[in-house]
C-alpha positions in Angstrom: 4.0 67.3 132.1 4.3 70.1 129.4 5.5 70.0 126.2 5.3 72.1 122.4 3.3 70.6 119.7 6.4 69.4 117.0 4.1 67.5 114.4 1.0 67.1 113.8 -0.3 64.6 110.8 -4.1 66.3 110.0 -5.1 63.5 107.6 -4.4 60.6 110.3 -5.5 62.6 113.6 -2.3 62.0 115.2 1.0 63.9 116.0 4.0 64.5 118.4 4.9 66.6 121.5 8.2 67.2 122.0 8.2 66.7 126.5 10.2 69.3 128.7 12.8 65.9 129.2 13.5 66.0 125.4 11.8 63.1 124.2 8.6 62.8 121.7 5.7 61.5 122.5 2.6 60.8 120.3 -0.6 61.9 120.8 -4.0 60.9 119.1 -6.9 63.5 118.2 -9.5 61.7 120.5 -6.9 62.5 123.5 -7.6 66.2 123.3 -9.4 67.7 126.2 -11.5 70.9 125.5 -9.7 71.6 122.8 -10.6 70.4 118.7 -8.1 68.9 116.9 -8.4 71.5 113.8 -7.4 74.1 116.1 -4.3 72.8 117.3 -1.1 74.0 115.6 2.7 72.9 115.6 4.5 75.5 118.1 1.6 75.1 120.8 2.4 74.4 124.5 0.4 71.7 126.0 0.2 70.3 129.4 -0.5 66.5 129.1 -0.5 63.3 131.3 2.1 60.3 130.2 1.0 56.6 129.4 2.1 53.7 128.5 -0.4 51.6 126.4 -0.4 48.5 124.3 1.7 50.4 121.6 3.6 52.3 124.1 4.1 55.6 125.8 1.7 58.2 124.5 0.1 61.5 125.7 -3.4 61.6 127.2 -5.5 64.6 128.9 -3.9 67.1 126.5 -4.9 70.8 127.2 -3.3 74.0 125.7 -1.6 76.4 128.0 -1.3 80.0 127.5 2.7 80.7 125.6 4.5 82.6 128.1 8.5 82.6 128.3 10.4 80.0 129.7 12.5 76.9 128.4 10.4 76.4 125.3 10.8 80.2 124.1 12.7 80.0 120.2 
């Protein structure tokens, strides 16, 4: 699934993607793959793999893809 990068809260390690369906989904620092947490900025397109957990849905495997245009183009 792909999504942008809408939040991210730096002092908790956490933050949402907004999904190519509309919705939000969280996402935790230690579910970054190849990528460091401190590098990551709101506006990024990620590719990511849905769960639902003990607190819910949430976003695992996340990897940055290259910005190209398509639907999440402002």
């Amino acid at each position: 699934m792909r999504g942008k990068i809408k939040k991210i809260v730096r002092d908790r390690s956490f933050g949402f993607i907004s999904a190519e369906n509309g919705k939000e989904v969280f996402f935790h620092a230690s579910s970054l793959e190849e990528l460091d947490f401190g590098d990551l900025e709101e506006g990024n397109i990620v590719e990511f793999k849905k769960v639902s957990g003990r607190k819910g849905i949430h976003a695992e495997n996340i990897t940055r893809v290259e910005q190209k245009k398509g639907w999440w183009a402002e």
